[in-house]
N, C-alpha and C positions, 0 to 999 in steps of 0.2 A: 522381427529382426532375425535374419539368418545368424552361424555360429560366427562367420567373416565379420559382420557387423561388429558383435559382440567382442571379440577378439580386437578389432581394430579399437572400440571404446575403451575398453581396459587398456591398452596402452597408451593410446590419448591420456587418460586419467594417470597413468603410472608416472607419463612423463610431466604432466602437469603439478601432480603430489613431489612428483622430484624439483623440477623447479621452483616450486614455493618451499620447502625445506633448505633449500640454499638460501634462497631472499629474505626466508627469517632466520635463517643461521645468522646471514651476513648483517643484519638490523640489529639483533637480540643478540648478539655473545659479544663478551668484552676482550674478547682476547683479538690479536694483530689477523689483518683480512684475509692472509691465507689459509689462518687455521679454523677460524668462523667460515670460510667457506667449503673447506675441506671434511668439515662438523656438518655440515647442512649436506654435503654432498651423500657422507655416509650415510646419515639419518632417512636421507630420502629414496637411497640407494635398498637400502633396509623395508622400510613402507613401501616402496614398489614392488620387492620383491613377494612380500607379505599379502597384498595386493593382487599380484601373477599369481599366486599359489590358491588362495581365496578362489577368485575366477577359474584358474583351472580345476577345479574342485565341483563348481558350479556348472561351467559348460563344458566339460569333458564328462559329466557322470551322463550315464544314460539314464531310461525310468527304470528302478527297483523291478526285480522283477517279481513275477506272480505267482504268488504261491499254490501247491497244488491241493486242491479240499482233498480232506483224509477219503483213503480208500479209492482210491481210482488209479495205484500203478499197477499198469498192465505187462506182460511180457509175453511174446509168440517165440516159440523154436523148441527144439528139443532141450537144448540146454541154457533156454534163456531164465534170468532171475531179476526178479522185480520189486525192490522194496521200498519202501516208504519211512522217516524217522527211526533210522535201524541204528542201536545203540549197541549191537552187538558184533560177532562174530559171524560172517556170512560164509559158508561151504558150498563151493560148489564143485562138478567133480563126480564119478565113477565111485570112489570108494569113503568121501566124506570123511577122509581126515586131515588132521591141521599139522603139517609139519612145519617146525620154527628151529 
């Protein structure tokens, strides 16, 4: 299933989670029907959103990417620099000092 598919299921379902949090708003609360439906609307407004967010988390992430096994950054040029898990201060530069 392409990302289109996917996208389109997720809001199918979004609007479908929304419409049943109305119909049991409007079943299940004891209070007058505009505010049981207005209850069910938000709720469901809510979970949808919840829902979008989830899905786009899922289908917008690319794959992780790949890490590089120790030892193999390389650098060409004169003044090129190449480092790997650098925890430090890197200098580069003619006369190798740090002004701050």
């Amino acid at each position: 299933m392409g990302r289109t598919g996917r996208w389109l299921l997720v809001i199918v379902g979004s609007l479908v989670v929304f419409g049943l949090c109305v119909l049991l708003g409007d079943l299940l609360l004891p209070w007058d029907q505009s505010t049981r439906i207005g209850t069910g609307a938000g709720a469901g407004a809510v979970i949808g959103g919840v829902l979008g967010a989830w899905a786009s988390s899922l289908i917008g992430s690319s794959a992780p990417p790949t890490a590089t096994t120790p030892g193999t950054s390389t650098a060409s040029g004169e003044r090129a620099v190449a480092t790997q898990d650098n925890s430090g201060v890197i200098i580069t530069g003619d006369n190798g000092t740090v002004q701050r």
